[in-house]
N, C-alpha and C positions, 0 to 999 in steps of 0.2 A: 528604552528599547528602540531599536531602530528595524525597519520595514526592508526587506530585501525580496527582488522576484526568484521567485521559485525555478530553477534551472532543469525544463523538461526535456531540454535534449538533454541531458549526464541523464538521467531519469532514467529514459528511454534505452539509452545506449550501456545502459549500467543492466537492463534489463533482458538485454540479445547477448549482454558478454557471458553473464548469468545462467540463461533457462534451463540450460541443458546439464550446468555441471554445479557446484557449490564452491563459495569461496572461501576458503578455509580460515577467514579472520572471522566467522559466526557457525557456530554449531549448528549441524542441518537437524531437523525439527521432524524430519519424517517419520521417524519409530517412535516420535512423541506427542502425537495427534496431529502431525503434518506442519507445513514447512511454506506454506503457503503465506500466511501475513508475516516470518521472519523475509522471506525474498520480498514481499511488498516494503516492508519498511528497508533493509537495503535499498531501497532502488528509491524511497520517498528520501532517504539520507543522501544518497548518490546527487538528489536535483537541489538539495537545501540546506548540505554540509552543518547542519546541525539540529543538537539532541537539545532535549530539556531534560534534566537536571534532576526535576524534583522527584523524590520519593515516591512511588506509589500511583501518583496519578500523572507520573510525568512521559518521557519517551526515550529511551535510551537504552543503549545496548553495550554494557565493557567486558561482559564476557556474558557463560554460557548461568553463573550464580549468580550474575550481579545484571539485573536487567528488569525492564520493568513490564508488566500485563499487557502492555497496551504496544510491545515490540513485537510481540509473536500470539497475541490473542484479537480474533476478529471483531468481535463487540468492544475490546478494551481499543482497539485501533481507533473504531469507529467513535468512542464517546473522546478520544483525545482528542480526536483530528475537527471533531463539530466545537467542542468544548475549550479547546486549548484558548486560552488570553493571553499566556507566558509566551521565553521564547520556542524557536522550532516550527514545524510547518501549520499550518493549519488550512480547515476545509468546512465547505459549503455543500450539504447534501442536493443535489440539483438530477436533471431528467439526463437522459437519454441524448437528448439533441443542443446541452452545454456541456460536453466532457471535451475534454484534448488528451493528447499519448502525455503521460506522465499522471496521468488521475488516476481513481482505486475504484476498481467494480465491488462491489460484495452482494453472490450468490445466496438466495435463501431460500426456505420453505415455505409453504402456506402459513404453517403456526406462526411465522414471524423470527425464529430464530436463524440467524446467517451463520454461513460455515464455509466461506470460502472468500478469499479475495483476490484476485487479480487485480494485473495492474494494465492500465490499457494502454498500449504502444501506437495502435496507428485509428482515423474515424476516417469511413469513408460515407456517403450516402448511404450506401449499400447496407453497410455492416459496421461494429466494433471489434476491433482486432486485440485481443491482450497477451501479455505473456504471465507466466506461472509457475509456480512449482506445487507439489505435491500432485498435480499431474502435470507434468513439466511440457511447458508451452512456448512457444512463444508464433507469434504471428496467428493465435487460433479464433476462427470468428466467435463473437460471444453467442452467436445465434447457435452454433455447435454444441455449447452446453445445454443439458435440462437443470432448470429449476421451476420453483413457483413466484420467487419475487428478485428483484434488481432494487441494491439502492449505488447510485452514482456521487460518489465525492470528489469534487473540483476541488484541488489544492491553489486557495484564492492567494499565499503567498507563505512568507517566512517571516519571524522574527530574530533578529540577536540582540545581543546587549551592546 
């Protein structure tokens, strides 16, 4: 396998072309418990131009039957992107004050289950800016949302073959 950097501006810019409409090469996810980690993984594709492969615990998306948990579910995102060693992106859960525009927020509750991911497009001091769907976003401070926990995953790069 070989190491490629992860391309955060397509990322970003995949994510402003995005927030507001759908692109019709992925089925919108909304009337199906929402559409929020399919627009994150478009947009982790858009900076890394590539899926993995494998069955089941891999990442990838060739239609709306052929796709795998971890394209459009938040926890299955989350255990790819910490866990992956294959190819495709991969990530480091880290704070608040190491993310950049191309990383993934995911939104949770006290109990500990997450249910939400955005993707963050801009960090200032100030604030985290991301953009979204299933409340479709883009440029909205992460301080505007309510939750009870934040976990922050820096996509530390890419693999291919």
């Amino acid at each position: 396998m070989k190491e490629k950097s992860y391309d955060r501006e397509a990322a970003v810019e995949y994510a402003r072309t995005w927030a507001f409409k759908r692109n019709p090469a992925y089925l919108d996810f909304e009337k199906l418990g929402g559409d929020c980690t399919n627009y994150a993984s478009q947009c982790l594709y858009a900076g890394c131009k590539t899926m993995n492969p494998a069955k089941t615990f891999g990442w990838y998306y060739y239609s709306a039957n052929n796709r795998t948990p971890s394209w459009t579910g938040v926890r299955y995102l989350y255990d790819f992107l910490t866990k992956n060693k294959g190819v495709g992106p991969y990530a480091s859960e880290t704070d608040r004050n190491q993310v950049n525009p191309g990383d993934i927020v995911q939104l949770g509750r006290a109990d500990g289950t997450f249910y939400h991911s955005p993707v963050i497009v801009a960090v200032t001091s100030e604030d985290i800016f991301v953009a979204a769907h299933s409340y479709d976003a883009y440029m909205r401070p992460l301080s505007s949302y309510t939750y009870d926990r934040a976990r922050f995953l820096h996509i530390a790069g890419v693999r291919t073959w």
